[in-house]
Every structure is written in structure tokens, then in C-alpha cells.
C-alpha positions as a printed Julia matrix, in Angstrom:
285×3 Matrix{Float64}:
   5.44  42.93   15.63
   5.32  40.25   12.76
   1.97  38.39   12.47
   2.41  35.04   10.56
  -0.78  33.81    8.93
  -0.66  30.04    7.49
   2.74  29.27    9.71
   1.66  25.49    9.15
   1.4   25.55    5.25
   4.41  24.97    2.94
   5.25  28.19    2.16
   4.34  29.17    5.55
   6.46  26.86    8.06
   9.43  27.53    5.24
   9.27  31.56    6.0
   9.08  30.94    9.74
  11.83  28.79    9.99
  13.68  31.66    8.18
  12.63  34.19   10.96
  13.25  31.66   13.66
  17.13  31.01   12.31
  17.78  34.37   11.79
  15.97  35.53   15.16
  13.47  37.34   14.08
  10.46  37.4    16.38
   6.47  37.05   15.02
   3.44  36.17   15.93
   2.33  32.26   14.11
  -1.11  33.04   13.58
  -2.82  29.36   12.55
  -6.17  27.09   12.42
  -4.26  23.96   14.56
  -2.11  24.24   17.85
  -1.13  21.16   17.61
   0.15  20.91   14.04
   2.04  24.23   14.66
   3.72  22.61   17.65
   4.66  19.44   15.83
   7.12  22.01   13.76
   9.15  22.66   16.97
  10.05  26.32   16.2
   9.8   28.87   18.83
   7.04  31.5    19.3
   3.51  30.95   21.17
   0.44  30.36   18.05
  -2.55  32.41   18.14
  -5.38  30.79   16.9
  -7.54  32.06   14.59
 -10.14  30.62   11.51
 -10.22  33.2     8.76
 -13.89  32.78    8.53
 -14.14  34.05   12.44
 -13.93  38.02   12.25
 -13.49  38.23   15.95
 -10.84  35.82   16.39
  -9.32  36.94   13.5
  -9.27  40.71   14.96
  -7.96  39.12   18.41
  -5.38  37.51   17.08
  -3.73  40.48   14.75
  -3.63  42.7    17.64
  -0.98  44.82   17.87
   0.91  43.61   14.64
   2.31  46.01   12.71
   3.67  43.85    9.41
   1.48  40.96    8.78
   2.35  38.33    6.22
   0.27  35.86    4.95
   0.83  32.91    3.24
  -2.67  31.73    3.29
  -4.92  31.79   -0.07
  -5.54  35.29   -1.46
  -9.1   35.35   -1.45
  -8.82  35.28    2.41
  -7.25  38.72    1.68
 -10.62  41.24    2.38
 -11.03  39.22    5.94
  -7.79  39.86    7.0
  -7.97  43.47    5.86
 -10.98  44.15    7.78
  -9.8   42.35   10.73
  -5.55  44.38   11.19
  -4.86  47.29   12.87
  -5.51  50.32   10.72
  -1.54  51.22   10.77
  -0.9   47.28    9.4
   1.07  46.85    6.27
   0.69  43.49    4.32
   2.26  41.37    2.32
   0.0   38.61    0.97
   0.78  35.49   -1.65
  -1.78  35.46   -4.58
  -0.49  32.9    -7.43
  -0.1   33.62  -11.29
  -2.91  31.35  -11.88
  -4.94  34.65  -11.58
  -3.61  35.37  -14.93
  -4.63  32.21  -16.6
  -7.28  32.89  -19.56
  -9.37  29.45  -17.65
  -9.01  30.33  -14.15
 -10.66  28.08  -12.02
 -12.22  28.62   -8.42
  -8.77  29.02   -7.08
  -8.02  31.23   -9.67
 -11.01  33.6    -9.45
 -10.4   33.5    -5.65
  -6.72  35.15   -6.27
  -8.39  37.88   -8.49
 -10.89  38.72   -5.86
  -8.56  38.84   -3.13
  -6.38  41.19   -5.22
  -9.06  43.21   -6.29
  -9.8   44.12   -2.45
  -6.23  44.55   -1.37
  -5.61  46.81   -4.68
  -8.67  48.89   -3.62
  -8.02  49.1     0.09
  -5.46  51.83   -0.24
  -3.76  49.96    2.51
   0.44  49.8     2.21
   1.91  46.6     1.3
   2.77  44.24   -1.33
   1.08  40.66   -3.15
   2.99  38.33   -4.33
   2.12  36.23   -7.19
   4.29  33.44   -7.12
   4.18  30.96  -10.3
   4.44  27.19   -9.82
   6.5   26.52   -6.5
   8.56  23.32   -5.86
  11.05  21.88   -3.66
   8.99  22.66   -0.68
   9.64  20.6     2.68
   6.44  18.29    2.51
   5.58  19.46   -1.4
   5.41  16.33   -3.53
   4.0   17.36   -6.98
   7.7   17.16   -8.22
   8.42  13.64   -7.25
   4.91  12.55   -8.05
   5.9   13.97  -11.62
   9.24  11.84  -11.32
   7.46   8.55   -9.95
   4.77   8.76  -13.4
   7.68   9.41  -15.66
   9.46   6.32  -14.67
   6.49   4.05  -15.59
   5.32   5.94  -18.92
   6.93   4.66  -21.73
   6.05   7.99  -23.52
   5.03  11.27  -22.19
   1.93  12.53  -23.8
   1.34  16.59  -23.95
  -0.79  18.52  -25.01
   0.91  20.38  -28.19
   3.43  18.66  -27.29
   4.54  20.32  -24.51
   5.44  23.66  -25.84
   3.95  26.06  -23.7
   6.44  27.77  -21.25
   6.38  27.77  -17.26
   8.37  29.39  -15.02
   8.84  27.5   -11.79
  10.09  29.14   -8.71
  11.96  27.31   -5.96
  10.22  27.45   -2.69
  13.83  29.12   -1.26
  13.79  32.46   -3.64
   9.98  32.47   -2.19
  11.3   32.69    0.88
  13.08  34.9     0.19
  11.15  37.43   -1.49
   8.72  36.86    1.72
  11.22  38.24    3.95
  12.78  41.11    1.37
   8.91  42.28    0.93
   8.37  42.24    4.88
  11.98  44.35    5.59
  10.8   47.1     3.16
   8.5   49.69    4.26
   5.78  50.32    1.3
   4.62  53.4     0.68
   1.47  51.82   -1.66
  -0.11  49.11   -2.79
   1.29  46.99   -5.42
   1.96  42.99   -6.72
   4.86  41.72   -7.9
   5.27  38.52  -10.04
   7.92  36.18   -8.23
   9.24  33.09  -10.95
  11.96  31.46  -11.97
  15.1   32.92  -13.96
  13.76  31.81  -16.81
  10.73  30.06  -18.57
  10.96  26.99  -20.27
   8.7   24.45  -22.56
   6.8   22.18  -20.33
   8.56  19.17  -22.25
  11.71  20.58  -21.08
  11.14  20.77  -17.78
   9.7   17.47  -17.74
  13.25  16.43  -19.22
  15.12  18.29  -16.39
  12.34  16.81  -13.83
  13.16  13.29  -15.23
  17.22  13.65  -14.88
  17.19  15.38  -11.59
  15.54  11.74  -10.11
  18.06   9.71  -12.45
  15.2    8.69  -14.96
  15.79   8.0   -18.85
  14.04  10.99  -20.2
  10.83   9.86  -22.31
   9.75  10.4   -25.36
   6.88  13.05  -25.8
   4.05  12.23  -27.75
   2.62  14.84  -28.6
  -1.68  14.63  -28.2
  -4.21  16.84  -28.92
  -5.35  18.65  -25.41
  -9.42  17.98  -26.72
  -8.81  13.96  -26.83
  -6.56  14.48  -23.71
  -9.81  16.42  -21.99
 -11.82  13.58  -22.9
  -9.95  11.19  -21.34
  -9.34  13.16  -18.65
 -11.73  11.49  -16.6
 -10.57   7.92  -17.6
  -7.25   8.82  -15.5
  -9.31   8.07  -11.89
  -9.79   4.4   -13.06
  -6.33   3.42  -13.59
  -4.3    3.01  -10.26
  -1.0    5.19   -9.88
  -2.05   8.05  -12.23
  -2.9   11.33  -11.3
  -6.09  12.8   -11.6
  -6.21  15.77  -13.62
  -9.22  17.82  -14.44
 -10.1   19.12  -17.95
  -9.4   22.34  -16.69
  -5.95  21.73  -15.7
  -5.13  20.03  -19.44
  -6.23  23.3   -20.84
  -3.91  25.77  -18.93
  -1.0   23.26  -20.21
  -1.59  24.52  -23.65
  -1.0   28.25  -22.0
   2.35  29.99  -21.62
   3.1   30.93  -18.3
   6.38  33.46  -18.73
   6.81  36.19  -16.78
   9.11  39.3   -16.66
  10.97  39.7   -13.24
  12.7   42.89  -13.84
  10.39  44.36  -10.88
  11.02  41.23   -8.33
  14.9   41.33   -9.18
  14.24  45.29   -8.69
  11.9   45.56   -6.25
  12.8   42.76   -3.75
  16.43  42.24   -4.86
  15.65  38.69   -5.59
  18.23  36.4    -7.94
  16.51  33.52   -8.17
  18.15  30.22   -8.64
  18.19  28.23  -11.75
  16.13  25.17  -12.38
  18.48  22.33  -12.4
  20.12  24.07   -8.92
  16.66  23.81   -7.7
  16.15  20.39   -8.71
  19.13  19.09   -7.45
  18.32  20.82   -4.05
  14.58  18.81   -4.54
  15.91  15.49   -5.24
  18.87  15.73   -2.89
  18.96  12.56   -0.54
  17.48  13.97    3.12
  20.69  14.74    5.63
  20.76  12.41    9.0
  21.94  13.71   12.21
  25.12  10.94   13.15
């Protein structure tokens, strides 16, 4: 039996609407009924809040693979809470590698840090930025800012590398890590085919939505840090901490010889992924 914690999240509905196409059975295992009914996939929910050991416990019964997509540091509850014959696969994030991690960053670490040390079979997946999720909208909010900037200002000028991963490929490393049996415990990196300067992908970003790509002013990331907090005060910007200006100055490039090895994982390239992001939505005639 397949438990499915965090059916209702992003990455969460995505993999269970994999499982339910290709008739796979598991167990949603969520916070909200009602939300996880408004998905209209098939399986009864058991409800559960991570916080609430004996719920928790009640509702993994029996499961033999349990995936969850909910945050990492949630990891040592759910641990405690499986059978004792459980294997796991888990979603951390590669912000656990950033040199500023932040609360959500620290939270990855510690859930990995318990699921490392729990001798327990299974895999984490550490999945870099993730776009072109059904309901994820930091990629068009991206688009809708670029098309009234007349300049994009980055830190260093946008430089750094990422390494974005369409929510598809993590999909389907979710269900290649589920079908294999693990003899350990392990993570795995899951990213895109290749990184690329954050300017760059702000250029593919801006042509995907049919926007004139913008000049990039390049700006120092202390003065942008400083203003940071300016940004809540003008209507239509995003609000970005000082935090968050500072890991744009990081690269975030990854090797994914081991998912590509491991998982058997090609993952598709950028402007595919794009294309699939900004596609117009299909109507039933």
C-alpha cells in the first residue's frame, strides 16, 4: 500500500494524478477533506495533521511505501509515526545547500539529518526550483513584472546559475523513486538538464509569455538589500526579503549523473518546459 502525504499540495495532487491515470492505488493522506475532494481523483483521504502523532500513526497504517511531498522537516514525525517495515521517499529542496539558508532551509537540513540517521530504507529528494506546476504562479508572476520593468535589475547582474526543474520530471522521479526497492538511505539532487545565468532564464521566462526581453541592469545586491523593504510600498511588485536577494548572487548548479542514474530521469529542457507553462489551458468542446 502507497501512503500519499501532502496529496493537496502542488507537487502532491501532480504525483497523484499520475497514480490515479496510470491506476495505481494509495492512500491520500492530507490536513483538508474537503480540498482533497475538490481535486476529483479517486481514493478515500485519511486525515491526519503532522503535528498529531496519533493521527499521524492511524493514518500510515498498514502502508508499506510512503511518499511525501510535504516539507522535509516534517520528516522525524513521519518516521516515528510508519510501520517499522515502511520505506520512504521524502522531497527536501536544494535550498538546504544554500550558504544563507533560511528557516525553510534549516528545516530541510534537519529533516535530512533524521531521515539520514534513521537507518530506515528510502530515498530524499532535493528538488531545485520547480515550475510549471498546476496552480504554481511564481513563473507568470516573473512574466507579469517583466512586462512593466523597463529594465531588469540583478544583483551581479544576474550571473549566478539555477537549475530549474519542471514540475513533470518531478513527477516523475516521485514515481521512479517509489517503484524501486532501496536497500539504504540516500538523497538525490533532482534539476534541470542544465544550469543557466539567472539573466538568461529571465530572457527565456520573458519570450516564453511573448515579452520583449529587458535590459539587465546590473545593481549591487547590498543597495538591492536595502531597498528590499521599499518593494512592499509600491503596488504590483513582489516582496522579496534581504535574504532572498542574497541567494541570487549564489550559483545553484547541480550534477545529475545520480538522478539520470539512479531514477532514470531525462529531464526536459527549459524552453520545452516553458512552452508547456505558458501554453494556453485546453477546453473540453
Amino acid at each position: 500500500m502507497i501512503a500519499l502525504i501532502g496529496a493537496t499540495g502542488r507537487s502532491g495532487a501532480a504525483l497523484a494524478r499520475d497514480l490515479a491515470t496510470s491506476g495505481i492505488a494509495f492512500i491520500p493522506v492530507v490536513r483538508d477533506a474537503e480540498r482533497w475532494r475538490a481535486l476529483g481523483l479517486p481514493g478515500q483521504a485519511r486525515i491526519a495533521d503532522l503535528r498529531d502523532a496519533q493521527a499521524l500513526r492511524a493514518a500510515l497504517a498498514g502502508a508499506a511505501r510512503i511518499v511525501s511531498t510535504a516539507h522535509a522537516r516534517h520528516a522525524p514525525a513521519i518516521l516515528a509515526a510508519a510501520p517499522a517495515d515502511a520505506s520512504f521517499v521524502f522531497m527536501g529542496s536544494t535550498r538546504r545547500f544554500s550558504r544563507w539558508p533560511d528557516a525553510h532551509g534549516q528545516g530541510v537540513r534537519a529533516g535530512e539529518a533524521a531521515f539520514l540517521a534513521s537507518g530506515r530504507r528510502g530515498v530524499m529528494l532535493h528538488p531545485t526550483m520547480i515550475y510549471g506546476a498546476q496552480g504554481e504562479d511564481n513563473v507568470q508572476r516573473l512574466a507579469a513584472l517583466l512586462a512593466r520593468l523597463p529594465v531588469a535589475p540583478l544583483p551581479g547582474g544576474g550571473r549566478a546559475l539555477v537549475q530549474p526543474i519542471h514540475q513533470s520530471d518531478v513527477t516523475r522521479c516521485l514515481l521512479a523513486a517509489l517503484r524501486r526497492d532501496w536497500a539504504g538511505t540516500g538523497t538525490i539532487v533532482i534539476a534541470g538538464p542544465a544550469p543557466l545565468a539567472y539573466r538568461d532564464f529571465l530572457a527565456a521566462v520573458a519570450r516564453a509569455a511573448g515579452l520583449r526581453v529587458p535590459p539587465i541592469l546590473p545593481v549591487p545586491a547590498l543597495l538591492l538589500r536595502l531597498l528590499a523593504p521599499l518593494a512592499r510600498l509600491i503596488p504590483g511588485l513582489p516582496r522579496i526579503g534581504a535574504d532572498e536577494i542574497r541567494r541570487l548572487t549564489e550559483d545553484k548548479a547541480f550534477d545529475i549523473a545520480p538522478m539520470r542514474a539512479e531514477l532514470g530521469v531525462e529531464p526536459i529542457p527549459l524552453d520545452q518546459g516553458l512552452a508547456l507553462t505558458f501554453a494556453p489551458p485546453q477546453t473540453s468542446a
